[in-house]
N, C-alpha and C positions, 0 to 999 in steps of 0.2 A: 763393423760387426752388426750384422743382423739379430736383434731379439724378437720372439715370439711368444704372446699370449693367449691364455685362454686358449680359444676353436682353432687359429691359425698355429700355436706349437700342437695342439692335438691333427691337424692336417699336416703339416710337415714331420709330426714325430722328432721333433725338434725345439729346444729351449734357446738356442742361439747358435751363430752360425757365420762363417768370415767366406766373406765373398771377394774377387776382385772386380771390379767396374772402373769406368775411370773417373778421374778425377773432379771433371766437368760432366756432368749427367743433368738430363732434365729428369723432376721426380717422377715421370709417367714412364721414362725408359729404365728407369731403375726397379717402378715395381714390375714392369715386365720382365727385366733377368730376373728376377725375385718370383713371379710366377711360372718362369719356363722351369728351374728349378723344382717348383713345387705347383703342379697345375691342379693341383686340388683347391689353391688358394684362391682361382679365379671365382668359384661361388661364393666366398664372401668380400669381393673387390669392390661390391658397393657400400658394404657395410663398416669397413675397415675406418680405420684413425690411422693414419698415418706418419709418423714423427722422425725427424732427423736433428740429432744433439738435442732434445727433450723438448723441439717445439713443431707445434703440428705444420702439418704439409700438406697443401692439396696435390690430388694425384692427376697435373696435367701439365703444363709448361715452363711449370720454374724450376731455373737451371738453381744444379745446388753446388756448389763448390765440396767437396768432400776431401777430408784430412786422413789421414791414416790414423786409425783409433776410433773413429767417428759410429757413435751408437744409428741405428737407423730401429725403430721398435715399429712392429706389425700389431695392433691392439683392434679386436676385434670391440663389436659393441657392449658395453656394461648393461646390465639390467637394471633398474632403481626401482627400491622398492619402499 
């Protein structure tokens, strides 16, 4: 399941979302299904947090093993103030 925060469920119009991919994915081919999907999301693709089972991911070659059930969360930047 795909969860979205903040900017990226306001770009997808979307709070969460079940996708199929397989089971073996690198995290950079996973946010591409994930941005063909939703191409509005490629303008915040540098900005993004990206996390798979609540721990962050960088978005380039590590492969993820993915379970069924498995949270994947889109977390755009926080502001601090």
């Amino acid at each position: 399941m795909i969860l979205y925060f903040a900017k990226s469920a306001e770009i997808t119009g979307l709070r969460s979302e079940t996708i199929s991919v397989p089971q073996e994915i690198k995290a950079l081919q996973l946010w591409k299904e994930i941005e063909t999907r939703h191409p509005g999301l490629a303008d915040v693709r540098n900005q993004i947090i990206f996390a798979v089972r609540q721990e962050y991911v960088e978005l380039g070659d590590q492969l993820l093993l993915l379970q069924p059930g498995d949270e994947i969360a889109v977390i755009p930047p926080i502001s601090g103030g």
